[in-house]
C-alpha angles and dihedrals in degrees: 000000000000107000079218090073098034129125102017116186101245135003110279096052085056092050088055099046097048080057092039093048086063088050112038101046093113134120118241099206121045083231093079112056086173138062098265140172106230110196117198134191098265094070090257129107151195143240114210106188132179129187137160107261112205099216090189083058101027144049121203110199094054074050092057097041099054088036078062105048093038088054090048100047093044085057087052100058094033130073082214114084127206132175129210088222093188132349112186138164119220117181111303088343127090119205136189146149132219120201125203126189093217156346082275107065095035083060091053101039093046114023096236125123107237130165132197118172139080121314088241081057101055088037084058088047097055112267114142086194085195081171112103120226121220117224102248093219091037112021096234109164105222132184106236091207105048096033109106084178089067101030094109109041123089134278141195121189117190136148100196118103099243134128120260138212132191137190095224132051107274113240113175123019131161132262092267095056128083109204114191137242086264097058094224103085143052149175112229111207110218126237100067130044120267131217108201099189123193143149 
């Protein structure tokens, strides 16, 4: 079942989504050929997703259309917002991006705990983050929470197994996570929570 699509709030959105996770797993830009958060400057972010489509099972346009109307009915009753940014299909692989305005409404629309914002900002919320992150040039383990050099800078805290993408260069990430050569990417092995953190 797609985690885009899990913990509805009553029955009839969960028979839909169980319908719907087969269906949305695509990725909207050819420069993610993997499901992948993509978290930009304004606090929002977006969720690039990629999945094989079965046209001989399947028909996409009675998938976009009802992707459509459940997304926009699901903004009318909620005081989250959330956008399907592109939904394409491109030979046998369906792609499509979600975008959410915040922590806030990915939380709602798909039952998993997720945070974007400083560090001083999820101190403030509540995460120990006990966990110590590693310098991604040096290796310096550091503790997030007691840290003032890094207090500004941002955070994300997940525990999905999903790619990542950042609009500034990742500094400091835990164990479970792989950040790339480029520093702005990074693969986030499921299981334990992950701190991705970068300026």
């Amino acid at each position: 079942m797609c985690k885009v699509l899990v913990g509805r709030k009553n029955v009839i959105k969960m028979i839909f989504a169980s319908c719907l996770f087969l269906f949305i797993c695509g990725c909207g830009k050819a420069q993610y050929e993997t499901n992948t958060l993509v978290f930009n400057k304004d606090g929002s972010f977006d969720e690039y997703l990629v999945e094989d489509f079965d046209t001989n099972v399947y028909d996409f346009e009675e998938l976009k259309r009802d992707t459509e109307e459940f997304i926009t009915n699901y903004n009318a009753s909620n005081k989250y917002k959330m956008e399907l940014t592109e939904i394409k299909l491109e030979g046998d692989v369906l792609r499509s991006v979600i975008k959410y305005d915040d922590d806030d409404v990915y939380y709602d629309f798909n039952n998993l705990p997720i945070f974007y914002g400083t560090v001083a900002k999820a101190v403030k919320a509540g995460y120990s983050m006990s966990t110590p992150v590693i310098g991604v040039e040096n290796g310096e383990s550091v503790n997030v929470a007691t840290s003032k050099d890094i207090a500004d800078s941002h955070i994300v805290i997940l525990n999905i197994a999903t790619d990542v993408s950042t609009y500034k260069d990742i500094k400091y990430a835990t164990e479970n996570v792989k950040v790339s050569d480029d520093h702005k990417r990074a693969t986030v092995e499921g299981g334990s929570t992950a701190y991705i953190v970068f300026d």
